[in-house]
C-alpha positions as CSV (number, residue, x, y, z in Angstrom):
1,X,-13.3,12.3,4.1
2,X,-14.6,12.4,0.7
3,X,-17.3,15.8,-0.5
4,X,-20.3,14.8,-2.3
5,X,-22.4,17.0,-4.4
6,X,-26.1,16.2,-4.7
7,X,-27.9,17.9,-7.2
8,X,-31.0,18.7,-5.4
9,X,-29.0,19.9,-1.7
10,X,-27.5,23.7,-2.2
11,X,-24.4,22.4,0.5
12,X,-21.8,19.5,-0.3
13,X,-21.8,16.2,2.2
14,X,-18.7,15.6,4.0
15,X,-18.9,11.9,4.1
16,X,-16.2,9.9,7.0
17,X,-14.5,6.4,5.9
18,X,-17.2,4.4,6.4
19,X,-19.9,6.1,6.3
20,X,-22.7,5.8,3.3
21,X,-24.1,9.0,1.1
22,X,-27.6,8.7,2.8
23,X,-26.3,8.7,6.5
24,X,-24.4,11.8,5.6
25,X,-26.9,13.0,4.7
26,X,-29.6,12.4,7.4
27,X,-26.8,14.1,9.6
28,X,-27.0,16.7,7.8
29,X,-30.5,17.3,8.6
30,X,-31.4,16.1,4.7
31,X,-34.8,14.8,3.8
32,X,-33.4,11.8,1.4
33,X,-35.6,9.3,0.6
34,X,-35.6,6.3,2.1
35,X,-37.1,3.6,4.4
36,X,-35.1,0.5,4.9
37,X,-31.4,1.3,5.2
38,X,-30.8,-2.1,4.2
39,X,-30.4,-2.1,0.4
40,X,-33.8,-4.1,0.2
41,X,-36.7,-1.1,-0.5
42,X,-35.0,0.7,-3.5
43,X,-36.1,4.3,-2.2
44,X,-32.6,6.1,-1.9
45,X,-31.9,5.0,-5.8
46,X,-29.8,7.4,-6.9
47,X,-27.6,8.5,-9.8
48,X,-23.9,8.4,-9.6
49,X,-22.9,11.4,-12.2
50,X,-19.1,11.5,-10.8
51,X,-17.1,10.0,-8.7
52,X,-16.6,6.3,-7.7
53,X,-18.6,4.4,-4.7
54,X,-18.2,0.7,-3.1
55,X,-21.8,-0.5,-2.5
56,X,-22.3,-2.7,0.6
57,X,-24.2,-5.7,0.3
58,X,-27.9,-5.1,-1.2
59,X,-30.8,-7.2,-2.9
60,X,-30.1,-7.3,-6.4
61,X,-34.6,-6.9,-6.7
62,X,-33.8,-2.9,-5.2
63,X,-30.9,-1.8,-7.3
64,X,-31.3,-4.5,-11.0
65,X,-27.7,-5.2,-12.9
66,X,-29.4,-2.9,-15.7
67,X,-30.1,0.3,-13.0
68,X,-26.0,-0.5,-11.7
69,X,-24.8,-0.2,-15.5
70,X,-27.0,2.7,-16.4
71,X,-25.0,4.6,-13.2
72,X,-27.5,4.4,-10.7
73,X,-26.4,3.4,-6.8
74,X,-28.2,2.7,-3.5
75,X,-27.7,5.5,-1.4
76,X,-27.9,3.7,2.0
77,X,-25.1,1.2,0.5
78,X,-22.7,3.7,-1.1
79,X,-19.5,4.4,0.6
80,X,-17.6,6.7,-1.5
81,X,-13.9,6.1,-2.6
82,X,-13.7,9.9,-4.1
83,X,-15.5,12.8,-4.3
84,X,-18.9,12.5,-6.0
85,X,-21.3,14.0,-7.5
86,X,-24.8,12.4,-7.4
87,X,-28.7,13.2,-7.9
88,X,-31.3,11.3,-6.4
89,X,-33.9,9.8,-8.5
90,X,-36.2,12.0,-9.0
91,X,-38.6,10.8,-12.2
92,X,-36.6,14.0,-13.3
93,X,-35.5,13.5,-17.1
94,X,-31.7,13.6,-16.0
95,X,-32.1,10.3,-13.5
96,X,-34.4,8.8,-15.7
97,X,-32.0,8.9,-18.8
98,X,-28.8,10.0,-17.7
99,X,-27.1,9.0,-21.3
100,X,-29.0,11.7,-22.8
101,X,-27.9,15.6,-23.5
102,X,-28.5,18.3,-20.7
């Protein structure tokens, strides 16, 4: 069981072996965004500020080689292999450049 901190939920996600951020979430009772679950819409993008994930199969159109190497993850695809810290993508300065000071 690995704890995930997202930036805009006060509590931390307990998330099982196996399971993805967002389902944790929606368990939870969270309102995340998303709509397909699949990896295919792009609506749980979100920024991975700690921590280390495996993603599960997506299309490469929803989450670009660019997004992966700037930090950013696909909720509904992220199984975490640690705890993490994360903030979904807002159009907040901080997940829109998250190289750049606090």
């Amino acid at each position: 069981m690995w704890q995930v901190r997202v930036r805009q939920f006060d509590d931390v996600l307990e998330v099982a072996a196996g399971d993805t951020i967002l389902e944790a979430a929606l368990d939870l009772g969270h309102d995340y965004p998303h709509t397909c679950m699949g990896g295919t819409c792009g609506a749980c993008k979100t920024l991975l500020i700690s921590g280390e994930v495996d993603m599960k199969p997506y299309a490469h159109f929803a989450l670009t080689d660019a997004e992966r190497a700037a930090g950013y993850i696909l909720a509904c695809r992220a199984l975490p292999l640690a705890d993490c810290a994360v903030a979904i993508a807002d159009g907040s300065e901080e997940t829109l450049n998250p190289g750049a000071p606090a």
